[in-house]
C-alpha positions in Angstrom: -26.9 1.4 7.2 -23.0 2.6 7.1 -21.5 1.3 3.9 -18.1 -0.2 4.7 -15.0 -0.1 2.3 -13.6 -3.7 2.2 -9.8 -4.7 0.7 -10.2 -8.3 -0.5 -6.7 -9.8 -1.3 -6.3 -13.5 -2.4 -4.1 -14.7 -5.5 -6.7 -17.1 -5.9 -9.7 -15.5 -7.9 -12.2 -17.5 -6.7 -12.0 -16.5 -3.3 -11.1 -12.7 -4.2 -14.6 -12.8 -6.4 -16.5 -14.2 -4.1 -16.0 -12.7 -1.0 -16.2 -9.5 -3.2 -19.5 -10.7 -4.2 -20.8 -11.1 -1.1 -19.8 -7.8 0.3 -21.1 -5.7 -2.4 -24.4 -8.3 -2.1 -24.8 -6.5 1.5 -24.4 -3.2 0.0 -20.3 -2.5 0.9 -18.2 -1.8 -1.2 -15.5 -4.5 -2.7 -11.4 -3.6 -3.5 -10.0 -6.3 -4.7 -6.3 -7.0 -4.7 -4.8 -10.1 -6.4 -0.8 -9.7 -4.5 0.0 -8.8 -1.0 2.2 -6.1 -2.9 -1.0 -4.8 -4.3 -3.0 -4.6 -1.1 -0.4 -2.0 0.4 -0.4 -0.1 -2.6 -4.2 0.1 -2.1 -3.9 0.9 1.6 -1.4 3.4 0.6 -3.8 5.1 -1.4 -7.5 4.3 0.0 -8.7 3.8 3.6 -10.2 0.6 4.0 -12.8 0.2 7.3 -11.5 -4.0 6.6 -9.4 -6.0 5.1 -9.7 -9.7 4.4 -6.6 -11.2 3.9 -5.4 -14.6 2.4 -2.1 -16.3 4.4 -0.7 -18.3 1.8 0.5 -16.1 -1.8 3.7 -16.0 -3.7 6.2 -13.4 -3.3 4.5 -11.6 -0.4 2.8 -14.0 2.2 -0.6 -12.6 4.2 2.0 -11.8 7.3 4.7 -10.0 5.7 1.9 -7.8 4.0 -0.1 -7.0 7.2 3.3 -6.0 8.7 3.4 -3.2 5.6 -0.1 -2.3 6.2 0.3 -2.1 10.0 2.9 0.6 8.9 0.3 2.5 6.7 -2.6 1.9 8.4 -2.5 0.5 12.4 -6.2 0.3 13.6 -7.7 -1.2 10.3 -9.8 -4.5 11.3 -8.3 -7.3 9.1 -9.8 -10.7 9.0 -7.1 -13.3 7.9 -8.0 -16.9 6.0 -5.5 -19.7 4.5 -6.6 -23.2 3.5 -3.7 -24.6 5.6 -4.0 -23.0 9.2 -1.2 -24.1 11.7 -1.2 -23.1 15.5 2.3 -21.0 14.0 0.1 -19.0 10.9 -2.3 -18.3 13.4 -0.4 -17.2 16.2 1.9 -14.6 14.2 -1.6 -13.1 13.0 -2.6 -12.6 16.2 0.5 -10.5 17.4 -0.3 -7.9 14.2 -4.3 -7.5 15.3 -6.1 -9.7 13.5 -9.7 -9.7 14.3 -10.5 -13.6 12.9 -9.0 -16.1 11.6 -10.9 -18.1 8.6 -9.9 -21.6 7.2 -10.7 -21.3 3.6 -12.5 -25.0 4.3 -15.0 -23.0 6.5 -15.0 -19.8 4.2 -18.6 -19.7 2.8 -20.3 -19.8 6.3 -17.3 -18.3 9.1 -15.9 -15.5 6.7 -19.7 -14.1 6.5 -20.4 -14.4 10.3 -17.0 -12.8 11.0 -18.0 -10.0 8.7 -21.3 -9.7 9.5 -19.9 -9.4 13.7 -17.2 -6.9 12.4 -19.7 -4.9 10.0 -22.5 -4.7 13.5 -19.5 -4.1 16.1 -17.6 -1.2 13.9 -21.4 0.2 13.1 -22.2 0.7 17.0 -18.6 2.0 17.5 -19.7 4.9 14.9 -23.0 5.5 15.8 -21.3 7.3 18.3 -19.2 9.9 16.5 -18.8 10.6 12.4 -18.0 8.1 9.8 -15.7 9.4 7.0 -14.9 6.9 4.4 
């Protein structure tokens, strides 16, 4: 099995600790950022294979800090999730690459089978060639 390096930012720890719970639980290994300023000094520092970003924080929203990391990092699968998804949250996601979009409402069963469908797809892409991590 490829182990995956996963960037986890939410302001909210519940959701930061338990997606990063999960992740390490299927033997990846779990970042986890607290500010959307603190995810792009982790991309700025790390490569991440994913990153599972919350919509809705203070001082830095989920899009204004995908549109850093797109700077840093362009081809990095990001899966996005806000407790209060509008057709105008989503669609701005959608024009930076997101791979899914994840209502927090939803999160304990669509963020795994997202994962889990990003963790098999980016595993077949590298079976293919080398993984560096």
């Amino acid at each position: 099995m490829i182990k995956f390096k996963v960037l986890i930012v939410d302001d909210e720890i519940f959701f930061r600790s338990i997606v990063g719970d999960w992740v390490a639980s299927w033997g990846h290994e779990a970042v986890l950022a607290s500010s959307g300023s603190e995810a792009v000094a982790a991309v700025k520092n790390d490569k991440f294979d994913i990153i599972i970003l919350d919509y809705l924080m203070p001082q830095m929203d989920g899009l204004a800090t995908l549109k850093q990391i797109r700077k840093i990092d362009p081809d990095v699968a990001v899966i996005m999730f806000s407790g209060h998804p509008t057709g105008e949250t989503i669609g701005g996601t959608e024009k930076l690459g997101v791979i899914s979009f994840v209502t927090k409402l939803s999160l304990a069963t669509d963020i795994q089978n997202a994962l889990k469908s990003l963790f098999s797809m980016i595993e077949r892409k590298l079976k293919g060639g080398s993984h560096e991590s």
